[in-house]
Legacy VTK file of the C-alpha trace (Angstrom):
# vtk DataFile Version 3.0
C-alpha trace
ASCII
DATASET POLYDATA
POINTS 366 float
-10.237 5.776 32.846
-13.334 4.254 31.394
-14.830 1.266 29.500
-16.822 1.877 26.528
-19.723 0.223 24.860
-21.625 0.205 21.998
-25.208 -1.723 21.835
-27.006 -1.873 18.456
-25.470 1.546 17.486
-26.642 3.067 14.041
-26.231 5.305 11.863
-28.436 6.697 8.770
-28.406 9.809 6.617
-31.574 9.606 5.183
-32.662 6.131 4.117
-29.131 5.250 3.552
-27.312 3.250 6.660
-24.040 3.464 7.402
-23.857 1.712 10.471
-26.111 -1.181 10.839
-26.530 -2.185 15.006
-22.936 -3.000 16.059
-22.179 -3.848 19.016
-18.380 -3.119 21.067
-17.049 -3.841 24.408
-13.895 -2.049 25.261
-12.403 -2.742 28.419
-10.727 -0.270 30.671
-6.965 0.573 29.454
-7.620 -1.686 26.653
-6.342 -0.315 23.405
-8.890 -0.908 20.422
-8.274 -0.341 16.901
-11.027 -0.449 14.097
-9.520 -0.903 10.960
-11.091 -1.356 7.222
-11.502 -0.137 3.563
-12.652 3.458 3.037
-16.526 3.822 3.803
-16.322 0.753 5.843
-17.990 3.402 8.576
-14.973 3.297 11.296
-14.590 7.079 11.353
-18.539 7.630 11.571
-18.522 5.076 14.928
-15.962 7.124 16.344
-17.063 10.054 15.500
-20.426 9.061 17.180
-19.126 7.952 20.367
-17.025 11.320 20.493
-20.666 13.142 20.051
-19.882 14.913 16.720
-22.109 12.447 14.858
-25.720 11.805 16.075
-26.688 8.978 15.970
-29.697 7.204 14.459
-30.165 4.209 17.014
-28.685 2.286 19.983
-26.824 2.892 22.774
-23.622 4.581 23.990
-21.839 4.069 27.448
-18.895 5.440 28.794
-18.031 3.915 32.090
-21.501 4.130 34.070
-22.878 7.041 31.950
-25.010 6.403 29.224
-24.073 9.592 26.895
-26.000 9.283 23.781
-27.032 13.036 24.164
-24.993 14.766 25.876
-22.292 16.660 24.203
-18.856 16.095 23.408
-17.290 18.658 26.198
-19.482 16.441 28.598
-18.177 13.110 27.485
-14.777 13.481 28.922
-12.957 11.853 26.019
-9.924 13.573 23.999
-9.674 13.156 20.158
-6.342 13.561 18.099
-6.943 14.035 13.973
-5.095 13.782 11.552
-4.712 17.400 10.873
-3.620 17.944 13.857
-5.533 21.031 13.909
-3.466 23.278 16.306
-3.760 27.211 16.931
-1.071 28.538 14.027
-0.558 32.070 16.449
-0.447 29.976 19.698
2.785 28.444 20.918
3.210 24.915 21.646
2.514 25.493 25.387
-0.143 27.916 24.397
-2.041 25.281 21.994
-1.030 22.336 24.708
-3.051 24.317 27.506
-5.713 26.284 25.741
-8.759 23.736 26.932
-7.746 24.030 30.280
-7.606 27.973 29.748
-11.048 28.019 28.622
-12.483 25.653 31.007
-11.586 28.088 33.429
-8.902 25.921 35.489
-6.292 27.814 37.342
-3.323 28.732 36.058
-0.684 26.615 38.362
-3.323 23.560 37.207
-2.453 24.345 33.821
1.143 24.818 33.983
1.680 21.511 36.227
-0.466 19.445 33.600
1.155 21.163 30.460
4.626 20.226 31.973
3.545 16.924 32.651
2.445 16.291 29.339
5.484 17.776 27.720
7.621 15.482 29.975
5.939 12.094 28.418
6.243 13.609 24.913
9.494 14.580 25.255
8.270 18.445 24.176
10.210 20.512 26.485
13.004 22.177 24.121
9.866 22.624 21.785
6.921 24.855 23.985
8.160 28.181 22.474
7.517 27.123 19.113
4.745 27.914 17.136
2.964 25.156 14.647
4.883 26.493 11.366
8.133 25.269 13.462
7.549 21.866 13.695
7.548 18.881 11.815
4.769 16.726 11.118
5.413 14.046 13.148
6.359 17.415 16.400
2.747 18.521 15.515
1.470 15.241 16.123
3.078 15.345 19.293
1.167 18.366 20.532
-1.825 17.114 19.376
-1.702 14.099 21.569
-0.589 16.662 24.240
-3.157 18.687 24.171
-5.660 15.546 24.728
-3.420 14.514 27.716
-3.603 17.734 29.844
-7.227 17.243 30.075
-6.886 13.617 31.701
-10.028 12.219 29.482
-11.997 9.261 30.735
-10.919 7.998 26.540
-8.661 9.268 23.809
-10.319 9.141 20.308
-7.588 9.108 17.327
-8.878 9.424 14.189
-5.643 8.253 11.242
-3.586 10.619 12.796
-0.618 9.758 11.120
-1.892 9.492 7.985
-0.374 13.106 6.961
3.092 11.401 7.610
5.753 10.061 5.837
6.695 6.341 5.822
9.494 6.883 8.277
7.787 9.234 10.493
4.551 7.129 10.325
7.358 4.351 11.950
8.610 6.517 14.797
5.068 7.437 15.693
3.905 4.606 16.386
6.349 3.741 18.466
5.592 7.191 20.437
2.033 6.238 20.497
2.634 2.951 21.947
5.087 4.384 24.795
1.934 7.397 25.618
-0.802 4.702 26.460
1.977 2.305 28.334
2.319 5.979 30.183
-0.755 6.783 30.774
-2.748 3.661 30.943
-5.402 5.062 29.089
-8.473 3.412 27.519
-7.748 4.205 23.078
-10.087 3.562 20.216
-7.766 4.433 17.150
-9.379 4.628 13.798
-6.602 4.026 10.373
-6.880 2.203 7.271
-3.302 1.359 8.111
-3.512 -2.750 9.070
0.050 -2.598 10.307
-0.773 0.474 12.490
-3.581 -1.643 13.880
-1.242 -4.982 14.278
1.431 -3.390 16.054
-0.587 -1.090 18.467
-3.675 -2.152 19.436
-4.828 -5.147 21.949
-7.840 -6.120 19.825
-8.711 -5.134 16.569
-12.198 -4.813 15.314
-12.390 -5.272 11.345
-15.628 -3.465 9.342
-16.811 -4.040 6.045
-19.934 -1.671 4.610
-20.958 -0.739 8.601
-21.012 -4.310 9.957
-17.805 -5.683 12.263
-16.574 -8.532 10.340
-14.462 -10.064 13.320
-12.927 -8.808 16.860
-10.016 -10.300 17.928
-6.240 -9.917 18.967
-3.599 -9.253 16.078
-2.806 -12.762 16.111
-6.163 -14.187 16.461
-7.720 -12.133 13.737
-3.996 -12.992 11.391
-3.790 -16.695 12.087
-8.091 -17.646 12.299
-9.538 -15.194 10.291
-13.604 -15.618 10.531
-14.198 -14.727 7.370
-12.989 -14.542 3.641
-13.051 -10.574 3.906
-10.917 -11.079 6.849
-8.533 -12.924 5.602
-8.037 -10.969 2.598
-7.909 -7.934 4.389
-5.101 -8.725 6.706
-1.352 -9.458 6.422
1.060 -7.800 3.917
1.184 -9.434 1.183
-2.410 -10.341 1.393
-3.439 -14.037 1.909
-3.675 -15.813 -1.376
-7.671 -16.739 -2.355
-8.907 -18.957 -4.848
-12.516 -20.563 -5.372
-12.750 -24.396 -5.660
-14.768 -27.120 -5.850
-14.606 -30.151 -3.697
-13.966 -33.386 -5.530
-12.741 -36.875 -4.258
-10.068 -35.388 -1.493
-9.083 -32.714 -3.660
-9.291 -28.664 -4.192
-10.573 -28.475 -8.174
-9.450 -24.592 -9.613
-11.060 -23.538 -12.048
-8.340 -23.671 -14.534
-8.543 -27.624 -13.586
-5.747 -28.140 -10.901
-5.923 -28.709 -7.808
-4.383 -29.041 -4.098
-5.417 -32.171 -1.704
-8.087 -31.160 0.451
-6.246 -30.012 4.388
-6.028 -32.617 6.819
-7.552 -30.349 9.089
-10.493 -29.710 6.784
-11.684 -33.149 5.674
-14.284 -33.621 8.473
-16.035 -30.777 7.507
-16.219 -30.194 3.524
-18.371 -32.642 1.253
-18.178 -33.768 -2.670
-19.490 -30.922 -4.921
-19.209 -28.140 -2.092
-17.892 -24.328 -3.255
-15.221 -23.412 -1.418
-12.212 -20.269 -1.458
-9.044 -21.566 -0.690
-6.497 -19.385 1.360
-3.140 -19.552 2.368
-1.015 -17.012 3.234
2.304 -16.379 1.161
4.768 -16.995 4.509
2.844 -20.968 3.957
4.046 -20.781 -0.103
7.948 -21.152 -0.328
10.598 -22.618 -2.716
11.364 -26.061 -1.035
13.687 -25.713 2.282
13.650 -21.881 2.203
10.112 -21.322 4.631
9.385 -20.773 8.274
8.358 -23.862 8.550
11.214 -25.410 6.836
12.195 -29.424 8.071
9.364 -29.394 10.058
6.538 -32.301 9.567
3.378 -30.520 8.419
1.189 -31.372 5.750
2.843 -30.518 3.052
2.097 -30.849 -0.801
5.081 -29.696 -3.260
4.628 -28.721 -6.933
7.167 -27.820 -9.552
5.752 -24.235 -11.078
7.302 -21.402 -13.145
8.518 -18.198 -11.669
6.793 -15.415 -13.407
8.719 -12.265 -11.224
10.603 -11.894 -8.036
10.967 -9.018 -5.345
13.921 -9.034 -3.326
13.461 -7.406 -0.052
17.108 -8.036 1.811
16.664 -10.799 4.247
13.377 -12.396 2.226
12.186 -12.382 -1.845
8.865 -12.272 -2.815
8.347 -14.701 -5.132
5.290 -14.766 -7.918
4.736 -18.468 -9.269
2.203 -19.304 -11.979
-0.273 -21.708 -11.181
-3.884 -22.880 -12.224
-3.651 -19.701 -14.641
-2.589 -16.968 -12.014
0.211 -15.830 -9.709
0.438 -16.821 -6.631
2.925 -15.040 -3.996
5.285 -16.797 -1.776
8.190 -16.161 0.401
11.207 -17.053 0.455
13.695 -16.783 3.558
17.271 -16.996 3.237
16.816 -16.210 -0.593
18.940 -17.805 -3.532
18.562 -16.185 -7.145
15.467 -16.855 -9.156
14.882 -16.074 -13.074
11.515 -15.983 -14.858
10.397 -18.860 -16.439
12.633 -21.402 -14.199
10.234 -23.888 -12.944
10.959 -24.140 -8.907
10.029 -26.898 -6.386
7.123 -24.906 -4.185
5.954 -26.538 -0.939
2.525 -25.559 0.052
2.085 -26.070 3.752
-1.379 -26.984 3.902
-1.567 -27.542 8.019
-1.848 -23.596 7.728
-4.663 -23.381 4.906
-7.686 -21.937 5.299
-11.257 -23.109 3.621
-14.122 -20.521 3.433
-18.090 -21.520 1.885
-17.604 -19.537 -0.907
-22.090 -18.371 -0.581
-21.286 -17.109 2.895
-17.730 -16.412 3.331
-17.028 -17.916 6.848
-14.547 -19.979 7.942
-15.139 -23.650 7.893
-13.461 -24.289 11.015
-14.345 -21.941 14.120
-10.796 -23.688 15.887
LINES 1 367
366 0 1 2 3 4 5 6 7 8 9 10 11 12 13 14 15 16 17 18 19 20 21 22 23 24 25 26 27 28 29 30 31 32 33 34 35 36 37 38 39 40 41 42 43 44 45 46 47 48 49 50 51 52 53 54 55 56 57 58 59 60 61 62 63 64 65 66 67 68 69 70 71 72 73 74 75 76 77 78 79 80 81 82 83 84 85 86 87 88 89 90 91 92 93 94 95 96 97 98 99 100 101 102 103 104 105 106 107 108 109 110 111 112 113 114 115 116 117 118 119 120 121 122 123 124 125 126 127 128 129 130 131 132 133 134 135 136 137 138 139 140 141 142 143 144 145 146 147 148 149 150 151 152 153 154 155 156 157 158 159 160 161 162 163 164 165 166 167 168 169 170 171 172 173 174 175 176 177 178 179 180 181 182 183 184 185 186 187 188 189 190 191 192 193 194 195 196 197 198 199 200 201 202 203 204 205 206 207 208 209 210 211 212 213 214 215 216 217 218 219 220 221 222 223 224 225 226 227 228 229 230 231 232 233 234 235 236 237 238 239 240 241 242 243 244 245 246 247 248 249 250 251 252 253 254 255 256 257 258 259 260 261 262 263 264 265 266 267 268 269 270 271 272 273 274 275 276 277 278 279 280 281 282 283 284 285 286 287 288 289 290 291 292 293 294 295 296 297 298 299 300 301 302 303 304 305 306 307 308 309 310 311 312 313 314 315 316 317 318 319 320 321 322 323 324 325 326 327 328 329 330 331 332 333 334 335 336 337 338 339 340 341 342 343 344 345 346 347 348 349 350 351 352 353 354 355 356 357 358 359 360 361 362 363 364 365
């Protein structure tokens, strides 16, 4: 396997840039996901180091090999798509071994990798079939197949289970995390999917309009986000963000409440300052129903109305009204809730967040 790296790598159609000089280290066997919005340029960087994009500036390296122009089939890197793109007249063992076929290896090569393949994918009742006899997620199988016969230095995955269902979607990642335990392989894996990227990858690298917002492991990039983008952009429901003004110890919304300023904030906001306000809705809960329930944090509890609820099983999302808007919370071990009842809410503020609201970064780096 490889490393890869990526030094001041752009990319321009025309005058317009798409990538603007980003930089990536990705270690051997490490599994990388880049995640963001539509147009945030993730495919176009893959698609780059792959060799099916020029590119406009910078630098490409995989392992020792510099390989800005050489071309894909001399890269030694496998992609998977999302359209799986497979041979409709070939047979699953056809499609699986085709690049080796035309690469000119010998057939007892083929066969032995094929078979080896099929073994990891659990594809052996299957390599008969032909693409109109599988199911999605079986396609997707062959696809990643067909990358593994050729042993690539890097496999390249481009959303490929965004063609899936919900439930599939589940059951494939849990196939693609058992293929790179296999095969200790070094991944880059492209989705807009932030849960595909949280529960697969070792680091994930966040973009925002061609610019990497923040690298980082799930955890690091869920619980210290760098940035107000960040923040926003990860966890399910998404982090709740208000702008506020600094005043006398205290948050001032613009509706004219307010939260006390975090403990772990106070050294480094001043009177006046414009700030965004996050906390996440797991850190919003109806008194003694929250992860951190009974614990000593710094805690600030409010009485507020309940405008909806979402019961989910084992947790309910609950929507208060406060300073003029919603805010989402949730609530473990859940007891009924009606609109309009006003509800003690604890706001754990030892897990807040504080962002300049002119830049967007974090206020604390820790």
């Amino acid at each position: 396997m490889a490393t890869v790296s990526l030094k001041k790598l752009e990319k321009r159609y025309g005058p317009v840039a798409v990538v603007h000089g980003i930089d990536l280290e990705v270690a051997d066997r490490e599994f990388i996901a880049l995640v963001g919005p539509s147009g945030c340029g993730k495919s176009t960087t893959l698609r780059m180091i792959a060799g099916l994009e020029d590119i406009s500036g910078g630098e490409i390296s995989i392992g020792d090999r510099v390989v800005n122009d050489l071309p894909p089939r001399s890269r030694n890197i496998s992609m998977v798509f999302q359209s799986y793109a497979l041979y409709p007249h070939m047979t699953v063992r056809e499609n699986m071994g085709f690049s080796l076929k035309i690469a000119g290896r010998p057939q007892d090569e083929i066969e032995r990798r094929v078979a080896e393949a099929a073994r990891i994918l659990d594809l052996d009742q299957l390599m008969d079939r032909r693409p109109s006899q599988l199911s999605g997620g079986q396609r997707q199988r062959v696809a990643m197949g067909r990358a593994i016969v050729r042993s690539p230095d890097v496999f390249l995955f481009d959303e490929p289970l965004s063609n899936l269902d919900a439930k599939l979607r589940t059951q494939m990642r849990t196939e693609i995390k058992k293929l790179h335990a296999k095969v200790q392989s070094t991944v880059i894996y492209v989705t807009h999917d932030q849960v595909e990227a949280m529960t697969l990858s070792d680091r994930i690298v966040i973009m925002r309009d061609g610019h990497i917002e923040q690298v980082g492991t799930p955890d690091e990039v869920f619980r210290k986000p760098a940035t107000r983008f960040v923040a926003g952009f990860i966890g399910s429901p998404p982090m709740n963000l208000v702008e506020a003004t600094v005043d006398d110890g205290a948050l001032r919304f613009e509706g004219g409440q307010g939260l006390p300023v975090p403990r772990r904030f106070r050294d480094h906001v001043s009177a006046g300052q414009k700030v965004v306000f996050g906390l996440r809705p797991d850190d919003i809960y109806p008194s003694g129903h929250g992860i951190h329930a009974g614990e000593a944090q710094d805690l600030h509890e409010i009485d507020l109305p309940v405008s909806i609820t979402e019961p989910l099983g084992n947790e309910t999302l609950v929507f208060v009204e406060f300073n003029g808007r919603d805010w989402v919370s949730r609530m473990l071990n859940p007891k009924p809730l009606r609109s309009g009842e006003r509800v003690g809410m604890t706001f754990d503020l030892s897990q807040a967040h504080l962002f300049a609201a002119d830049t967007g970064k974090t206020l604390r780096k820790d």
